[in-house]
GUMINU-562260 format. One line per 2 residues: for each residue y, z, x of N, C-alpha, C. Coordinates in Angstrom, 2 decimals. Atoms other than C-alpha are relative to their C-alpha. Layout:
<sites>
Y/Z/X/Y/Z/X/Y/Z/X | ...
</sites>
This chain:
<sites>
1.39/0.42/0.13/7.50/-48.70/-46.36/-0.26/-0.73/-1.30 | 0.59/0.48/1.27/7.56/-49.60/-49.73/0.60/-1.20/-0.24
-0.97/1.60/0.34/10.32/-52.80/-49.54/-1.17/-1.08/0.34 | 1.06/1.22/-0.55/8.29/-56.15/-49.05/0.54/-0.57/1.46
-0.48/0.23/-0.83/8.40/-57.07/-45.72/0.72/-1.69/0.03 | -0.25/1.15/0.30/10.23/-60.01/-44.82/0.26/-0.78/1.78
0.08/0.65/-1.54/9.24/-61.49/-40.48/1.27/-1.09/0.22 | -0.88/1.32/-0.49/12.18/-63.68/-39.13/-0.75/-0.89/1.22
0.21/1.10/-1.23/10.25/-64.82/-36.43/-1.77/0.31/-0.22 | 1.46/-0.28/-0.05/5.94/-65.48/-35.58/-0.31/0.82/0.59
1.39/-1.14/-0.19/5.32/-62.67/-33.70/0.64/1.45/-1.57 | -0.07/-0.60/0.94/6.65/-60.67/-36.92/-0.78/-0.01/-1.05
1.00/0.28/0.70/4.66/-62.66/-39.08/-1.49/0.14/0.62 | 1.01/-0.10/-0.82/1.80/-62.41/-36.76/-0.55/1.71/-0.37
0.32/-1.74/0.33/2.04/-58.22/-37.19/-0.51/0.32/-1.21 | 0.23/0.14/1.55/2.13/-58.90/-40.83/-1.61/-0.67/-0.56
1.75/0.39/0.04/-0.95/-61.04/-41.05/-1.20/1.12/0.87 | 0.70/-0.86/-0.66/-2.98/-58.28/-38.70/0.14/0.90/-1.10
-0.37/-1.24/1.39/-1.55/-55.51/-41.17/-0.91/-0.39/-1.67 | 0.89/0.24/0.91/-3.24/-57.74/-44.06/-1.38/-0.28/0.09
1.46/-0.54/-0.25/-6.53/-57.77/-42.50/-0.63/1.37/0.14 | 0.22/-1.21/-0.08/-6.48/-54.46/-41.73/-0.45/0.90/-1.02
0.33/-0.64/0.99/-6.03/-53.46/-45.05/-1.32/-0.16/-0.55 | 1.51/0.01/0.55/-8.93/-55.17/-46.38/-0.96/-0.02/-0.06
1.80/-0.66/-0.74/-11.54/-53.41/-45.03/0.83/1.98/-0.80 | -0.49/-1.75/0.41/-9.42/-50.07/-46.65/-0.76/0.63/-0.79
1.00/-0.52/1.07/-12.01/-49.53/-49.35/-1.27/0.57/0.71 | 1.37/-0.63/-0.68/-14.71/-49.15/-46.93/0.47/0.84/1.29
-0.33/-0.42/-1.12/-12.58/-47.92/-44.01/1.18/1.18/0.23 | -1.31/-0.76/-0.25/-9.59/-45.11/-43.25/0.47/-0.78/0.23
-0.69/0.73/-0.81/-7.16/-47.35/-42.75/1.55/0.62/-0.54 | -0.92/-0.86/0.46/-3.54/-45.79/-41.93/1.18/-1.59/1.20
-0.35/1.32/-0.79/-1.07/-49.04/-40.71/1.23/0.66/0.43 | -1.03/-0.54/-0.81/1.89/-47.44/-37.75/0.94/-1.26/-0.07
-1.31/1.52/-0.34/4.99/-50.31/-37.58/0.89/1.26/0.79 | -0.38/-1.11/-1.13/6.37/-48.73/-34.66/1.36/-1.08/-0.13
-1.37/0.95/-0.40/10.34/-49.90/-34.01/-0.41/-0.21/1.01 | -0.09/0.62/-1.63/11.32/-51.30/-30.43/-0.43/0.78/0.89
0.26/-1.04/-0.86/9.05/-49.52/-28.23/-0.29/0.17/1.41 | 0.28/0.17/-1.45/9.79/-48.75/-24.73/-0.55/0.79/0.96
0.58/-0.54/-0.68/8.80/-46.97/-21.90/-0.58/-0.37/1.31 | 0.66/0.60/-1.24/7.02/-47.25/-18.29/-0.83/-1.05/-0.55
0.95/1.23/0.30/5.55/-50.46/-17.98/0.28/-1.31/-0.86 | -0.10/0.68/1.00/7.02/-52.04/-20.44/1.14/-1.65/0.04
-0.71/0.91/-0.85/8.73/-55.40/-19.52/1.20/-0.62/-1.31 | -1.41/0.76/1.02/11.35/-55.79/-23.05/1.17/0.62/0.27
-0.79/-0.62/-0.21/13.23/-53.07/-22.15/0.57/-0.24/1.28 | -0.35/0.15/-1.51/13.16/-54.11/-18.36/1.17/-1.33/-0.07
-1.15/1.03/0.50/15.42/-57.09/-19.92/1.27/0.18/0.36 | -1.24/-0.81/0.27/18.04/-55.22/-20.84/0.65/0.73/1.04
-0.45/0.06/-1.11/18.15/-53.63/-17.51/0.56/-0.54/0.71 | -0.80/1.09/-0.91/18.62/-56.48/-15.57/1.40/-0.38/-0.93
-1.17/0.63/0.78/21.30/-57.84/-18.05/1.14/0.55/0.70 | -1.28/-0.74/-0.50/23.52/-54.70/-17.21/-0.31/0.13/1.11
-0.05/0.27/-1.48/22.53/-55.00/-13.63/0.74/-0.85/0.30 | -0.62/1.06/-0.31/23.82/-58.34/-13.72/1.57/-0.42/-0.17
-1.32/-0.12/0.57/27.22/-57.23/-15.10/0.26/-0.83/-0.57 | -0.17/0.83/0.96/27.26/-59.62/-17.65/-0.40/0.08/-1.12
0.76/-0.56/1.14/25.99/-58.50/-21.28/0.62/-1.14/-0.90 | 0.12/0.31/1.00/25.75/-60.97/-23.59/-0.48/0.44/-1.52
0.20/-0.79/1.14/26.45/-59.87/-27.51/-0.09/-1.07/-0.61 | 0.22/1.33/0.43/25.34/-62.43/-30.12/1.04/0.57/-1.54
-0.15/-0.50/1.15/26.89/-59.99/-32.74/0.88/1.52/0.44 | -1.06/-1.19/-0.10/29.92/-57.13/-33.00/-0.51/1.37/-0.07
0.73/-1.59/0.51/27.53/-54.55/-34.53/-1.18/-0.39/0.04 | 1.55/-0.78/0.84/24.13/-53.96/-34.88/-0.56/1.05/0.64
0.37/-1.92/0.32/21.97/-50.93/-34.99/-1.54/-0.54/0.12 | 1.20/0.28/-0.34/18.87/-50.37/-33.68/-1.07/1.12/-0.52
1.17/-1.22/-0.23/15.31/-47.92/-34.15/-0.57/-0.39/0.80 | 0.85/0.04/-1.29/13.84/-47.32/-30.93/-1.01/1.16/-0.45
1.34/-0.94/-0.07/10.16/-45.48/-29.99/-0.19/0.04/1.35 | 0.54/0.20/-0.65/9.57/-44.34/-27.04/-1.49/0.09/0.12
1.21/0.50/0.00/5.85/-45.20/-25.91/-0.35/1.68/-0.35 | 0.07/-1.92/0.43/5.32/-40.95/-25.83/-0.34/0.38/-1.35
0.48/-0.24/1.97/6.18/-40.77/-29.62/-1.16/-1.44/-0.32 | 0.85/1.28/0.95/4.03/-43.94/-30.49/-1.14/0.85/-0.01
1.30/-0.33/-0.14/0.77/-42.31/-29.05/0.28/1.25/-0.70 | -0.09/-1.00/0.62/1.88/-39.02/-30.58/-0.39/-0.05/-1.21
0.54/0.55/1.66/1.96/-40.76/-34.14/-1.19/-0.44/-0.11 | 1.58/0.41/0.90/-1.49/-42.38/-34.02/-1.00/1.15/0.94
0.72/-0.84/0.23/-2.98/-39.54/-32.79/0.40/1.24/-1.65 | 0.16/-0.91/1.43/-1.80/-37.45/-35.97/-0.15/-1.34/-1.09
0.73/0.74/1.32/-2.64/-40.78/-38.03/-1.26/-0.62/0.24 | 1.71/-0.27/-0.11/-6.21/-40.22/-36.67/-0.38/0.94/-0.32
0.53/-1.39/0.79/-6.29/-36.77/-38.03/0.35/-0.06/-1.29 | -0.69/-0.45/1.24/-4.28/-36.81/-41.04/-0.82/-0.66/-1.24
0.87/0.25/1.25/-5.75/-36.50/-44.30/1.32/-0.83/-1.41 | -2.08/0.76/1.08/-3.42/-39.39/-46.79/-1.28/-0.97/-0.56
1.08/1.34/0.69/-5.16/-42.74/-49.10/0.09/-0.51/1.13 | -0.25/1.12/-0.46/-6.50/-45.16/-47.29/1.29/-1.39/-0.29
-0.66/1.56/0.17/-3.98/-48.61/-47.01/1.49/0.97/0.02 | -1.84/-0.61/-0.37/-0.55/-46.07/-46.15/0.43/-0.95/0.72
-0.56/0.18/-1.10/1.68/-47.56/-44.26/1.36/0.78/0.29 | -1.01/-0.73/-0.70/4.35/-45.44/-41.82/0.44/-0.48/0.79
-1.50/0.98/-0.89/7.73/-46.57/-40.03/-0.42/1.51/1.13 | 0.41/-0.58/-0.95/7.12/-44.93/-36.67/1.61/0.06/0.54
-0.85/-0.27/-1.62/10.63/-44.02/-34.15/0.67/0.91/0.35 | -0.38/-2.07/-0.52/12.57/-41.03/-32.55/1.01/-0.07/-1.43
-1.14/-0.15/1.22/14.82/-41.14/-36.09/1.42/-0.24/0.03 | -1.47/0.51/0.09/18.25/-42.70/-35.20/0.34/-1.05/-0.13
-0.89/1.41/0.06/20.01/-44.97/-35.72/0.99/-0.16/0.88 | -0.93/0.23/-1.85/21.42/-46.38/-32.40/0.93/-1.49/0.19
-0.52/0.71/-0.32/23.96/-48.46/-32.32/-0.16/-1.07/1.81 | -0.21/0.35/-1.06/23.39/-51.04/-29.52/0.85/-0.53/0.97
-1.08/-0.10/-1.28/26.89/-51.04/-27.69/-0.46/1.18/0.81 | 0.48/-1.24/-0.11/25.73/-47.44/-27.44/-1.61/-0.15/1.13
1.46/0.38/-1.07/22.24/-48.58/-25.38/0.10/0.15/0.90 | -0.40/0.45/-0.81/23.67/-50.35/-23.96/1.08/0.37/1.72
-0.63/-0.93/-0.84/26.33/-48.00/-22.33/-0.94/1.07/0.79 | 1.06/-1.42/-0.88/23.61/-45.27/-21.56/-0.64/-0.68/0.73
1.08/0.51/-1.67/21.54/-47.82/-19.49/1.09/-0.69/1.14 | -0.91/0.46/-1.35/24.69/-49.09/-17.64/0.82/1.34/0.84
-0.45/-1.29/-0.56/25.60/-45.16/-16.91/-1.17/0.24/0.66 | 1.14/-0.38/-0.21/22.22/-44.45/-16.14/-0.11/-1.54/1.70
-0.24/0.47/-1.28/22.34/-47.22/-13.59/1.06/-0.40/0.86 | -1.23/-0.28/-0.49/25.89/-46.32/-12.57/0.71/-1.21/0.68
-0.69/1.24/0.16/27.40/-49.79/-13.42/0.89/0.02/-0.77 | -1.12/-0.06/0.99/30.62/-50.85/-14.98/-0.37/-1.80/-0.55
0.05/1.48/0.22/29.72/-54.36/-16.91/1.24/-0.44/-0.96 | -1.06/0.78/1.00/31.35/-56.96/-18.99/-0.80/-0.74/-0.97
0.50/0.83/1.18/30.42/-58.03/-22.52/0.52/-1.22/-0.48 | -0.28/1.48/0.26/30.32/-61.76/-23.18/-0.41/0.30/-1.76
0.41/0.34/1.33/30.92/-62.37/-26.96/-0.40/-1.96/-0.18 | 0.27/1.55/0.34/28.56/-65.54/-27.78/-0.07/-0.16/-1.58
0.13/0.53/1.44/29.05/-67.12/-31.47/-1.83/-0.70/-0.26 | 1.56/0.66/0.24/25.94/-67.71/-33.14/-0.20/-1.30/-0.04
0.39/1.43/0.05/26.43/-71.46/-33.56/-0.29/-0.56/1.91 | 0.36/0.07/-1.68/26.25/-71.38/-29.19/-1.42/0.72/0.32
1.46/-0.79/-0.83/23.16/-68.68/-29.10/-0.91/-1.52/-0.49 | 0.97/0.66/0.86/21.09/-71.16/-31.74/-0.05/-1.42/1.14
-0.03/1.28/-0.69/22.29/-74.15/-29.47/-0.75/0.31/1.35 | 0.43/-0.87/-0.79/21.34/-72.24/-26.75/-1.86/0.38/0.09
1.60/-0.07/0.16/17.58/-71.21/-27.78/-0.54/-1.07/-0.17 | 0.95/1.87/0.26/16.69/-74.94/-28.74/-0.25/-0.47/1.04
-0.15/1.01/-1.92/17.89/-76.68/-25.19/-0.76/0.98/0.46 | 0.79/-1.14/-0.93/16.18/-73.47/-23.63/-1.64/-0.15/-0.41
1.68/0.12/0.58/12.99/-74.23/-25.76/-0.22/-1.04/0.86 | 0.21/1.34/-0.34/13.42/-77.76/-25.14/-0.46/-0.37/1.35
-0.14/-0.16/-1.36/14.11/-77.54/-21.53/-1.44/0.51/0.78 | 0.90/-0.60/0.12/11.07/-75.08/-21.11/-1.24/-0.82/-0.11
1.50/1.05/0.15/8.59/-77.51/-22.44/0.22/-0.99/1.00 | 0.12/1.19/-1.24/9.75/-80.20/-20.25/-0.56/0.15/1.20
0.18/-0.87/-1.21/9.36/-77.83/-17.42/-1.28/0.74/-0.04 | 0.87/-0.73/-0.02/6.12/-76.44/-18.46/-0.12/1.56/0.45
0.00/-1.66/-0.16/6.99/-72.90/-18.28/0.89/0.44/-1.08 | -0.76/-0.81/1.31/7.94/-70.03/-21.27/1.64/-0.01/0.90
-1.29/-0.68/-0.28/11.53/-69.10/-21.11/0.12/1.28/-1.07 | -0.41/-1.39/0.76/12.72/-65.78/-22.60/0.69/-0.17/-1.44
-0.98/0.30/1.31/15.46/-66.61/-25.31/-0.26/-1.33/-0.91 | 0.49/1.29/0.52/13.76/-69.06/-27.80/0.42/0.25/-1.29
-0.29/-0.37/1.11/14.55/-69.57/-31.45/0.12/1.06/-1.02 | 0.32/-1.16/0.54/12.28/-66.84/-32.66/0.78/1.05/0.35
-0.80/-0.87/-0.58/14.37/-64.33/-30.40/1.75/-0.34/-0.20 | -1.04/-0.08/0.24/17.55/-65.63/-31.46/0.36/0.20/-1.58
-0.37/-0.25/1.31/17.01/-65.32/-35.26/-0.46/1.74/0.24 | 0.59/-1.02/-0.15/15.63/-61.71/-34.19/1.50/0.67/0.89
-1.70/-0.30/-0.58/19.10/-61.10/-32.02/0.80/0.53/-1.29 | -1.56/0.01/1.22/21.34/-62.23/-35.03/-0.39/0.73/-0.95
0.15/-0.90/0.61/19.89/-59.60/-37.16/0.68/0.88/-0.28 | -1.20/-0.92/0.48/22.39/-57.01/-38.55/-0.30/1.50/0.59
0.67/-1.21/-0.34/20.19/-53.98/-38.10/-1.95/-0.50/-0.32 | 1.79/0.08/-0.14/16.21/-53.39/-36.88/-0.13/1.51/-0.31
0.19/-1.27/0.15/16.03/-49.89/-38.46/-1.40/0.46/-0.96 | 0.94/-0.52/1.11/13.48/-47.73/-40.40/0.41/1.22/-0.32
-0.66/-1.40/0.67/13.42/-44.28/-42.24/-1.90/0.80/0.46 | 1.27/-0.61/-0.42/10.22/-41.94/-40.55/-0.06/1.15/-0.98
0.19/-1.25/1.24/10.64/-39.43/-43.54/-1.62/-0.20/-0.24 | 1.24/0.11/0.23/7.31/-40.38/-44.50/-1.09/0.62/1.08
0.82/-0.58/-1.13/5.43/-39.96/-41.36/0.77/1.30/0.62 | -0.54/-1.12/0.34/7.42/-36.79/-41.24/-0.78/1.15/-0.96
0.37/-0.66/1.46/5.94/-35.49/-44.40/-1.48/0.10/-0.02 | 1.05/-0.13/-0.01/2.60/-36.76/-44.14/-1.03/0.15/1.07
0.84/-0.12/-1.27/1.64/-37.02/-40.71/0.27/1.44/0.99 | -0.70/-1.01/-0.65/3.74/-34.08/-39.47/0.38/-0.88/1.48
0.00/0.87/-1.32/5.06/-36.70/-36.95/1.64/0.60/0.59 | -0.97/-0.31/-0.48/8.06/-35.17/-35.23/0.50/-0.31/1.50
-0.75/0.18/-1.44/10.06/-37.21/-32.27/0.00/1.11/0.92 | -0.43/-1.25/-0.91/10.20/-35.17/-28.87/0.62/-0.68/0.95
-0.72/0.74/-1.34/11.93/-37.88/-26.42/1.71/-0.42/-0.90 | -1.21/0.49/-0.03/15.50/-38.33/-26.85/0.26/-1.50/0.52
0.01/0.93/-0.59/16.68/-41.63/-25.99/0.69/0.00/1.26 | -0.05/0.00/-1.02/18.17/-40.80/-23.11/-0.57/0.45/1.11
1.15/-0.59/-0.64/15.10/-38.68/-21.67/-0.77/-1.79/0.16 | 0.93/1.33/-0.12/12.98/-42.15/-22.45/0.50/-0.65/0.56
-0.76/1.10/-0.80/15.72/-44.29/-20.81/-0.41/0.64/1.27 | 0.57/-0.54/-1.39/15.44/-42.00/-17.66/-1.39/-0.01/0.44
1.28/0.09/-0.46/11.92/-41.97/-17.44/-0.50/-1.64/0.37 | 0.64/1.42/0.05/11.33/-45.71/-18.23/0.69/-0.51/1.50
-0.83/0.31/-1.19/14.35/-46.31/-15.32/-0.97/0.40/1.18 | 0.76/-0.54/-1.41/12.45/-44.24/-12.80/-1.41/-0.85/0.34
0.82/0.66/-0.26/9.42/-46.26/-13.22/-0.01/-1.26/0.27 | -0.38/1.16/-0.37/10.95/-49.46/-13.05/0.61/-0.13/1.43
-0.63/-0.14/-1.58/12.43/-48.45/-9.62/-1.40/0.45/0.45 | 1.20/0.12/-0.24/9.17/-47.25/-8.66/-1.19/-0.98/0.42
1.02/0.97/0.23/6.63/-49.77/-9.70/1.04/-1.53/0.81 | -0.37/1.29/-0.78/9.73/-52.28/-7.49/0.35/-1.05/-0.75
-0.71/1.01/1.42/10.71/-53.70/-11.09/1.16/-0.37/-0.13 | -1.10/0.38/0.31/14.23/-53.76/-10.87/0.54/0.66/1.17
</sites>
């Protein structure tokens, strides 16, 4: 909480600018600011991505390692209900997720067990993703419709690690994870079969 943040992409900076309005109303207002990691759950169509991917037996990696903090939606609402009670200064801010650090080969494996697939990981070099998100931008506009994998999402890929440290909201919020990530994977799965999502 206390490093300066630093957005690779606009909807990061976008969170960041909201977060600095927020604050400055803190003198006259409670204000307690949640930065939740990657948060999934029913309904939720980032995680439904990742599904299809390993449905599709093809997993594209842009990168050997990285490491993730996930939330499921469960803990999010958990945390801002205790950072609607909790007594702290106005203008806090707390790293919100179930507290691990998750390697995403590791995700990745539990949602291709979980939908009792055997895939194959494509290693793409970053000088192919970057080439890759431009023509896909490019392409996109010509075509008048979004595409998924655009610049912003490929400097947000090539990232090393998306982690935080919830000690804080631990301490002050009494915020304590109760979904495992493989409870939240199962649940989010069941609703995506359900709701006819995947």
């Amino acid at each position: 909480e206390e490093d300066p943040p630093r957005p690779v992409s606009p909807y990061g900076r976008s969170k960041l600018e909201a977060e600095g309005v927020a604050l400055g109303h803190r003198d006259s207002l409670q204000v307690g600011i949640l930065r939740a990691a990657a948060v999934y759950g029913p309904r939720d169509d980032y995680m439904l991505q990742l599904f299809k991917l390993v449905k599709g037996r093809f997993v594209p990696m842009l990168r050997r390692e990285q490491w993730l903090s996930l939330c499921f939606v469960q803990d999010l609402v958990e945390a801002l209900i205790l950072a609607a009670d909790a007594d702290y200064p106005s203008g806090e801010v707390f790293f919100i997720s179930d507290g691990v650090k998750h390697p995403l080969q590791s995700l990745i494996d539990m949602v291709a067990s979980l939908l009792d697939i055997r895939y194959m990981r494509i290693r793409i070099p970053a000088p192919v993703a970057w080439l890759c998100a431009y023509g896909g931008e490019l392409f996109g506009r010509l075509r008048g419709r979004a595409v998924a994998f655009t610049p912003s999402k490929c400097a947000e890929a090539l990232q090393e690690a998306w982690l935080c440290d919830i000690s804080k909201a631990r301490e002050v919020l009494g915020f304590s994870p109760r979904w495992s990530l493989r409870e939240g994977l199962e649940l989010t799965l069941a609703w995506y079969l359900k709701a006819g999502w995947l």
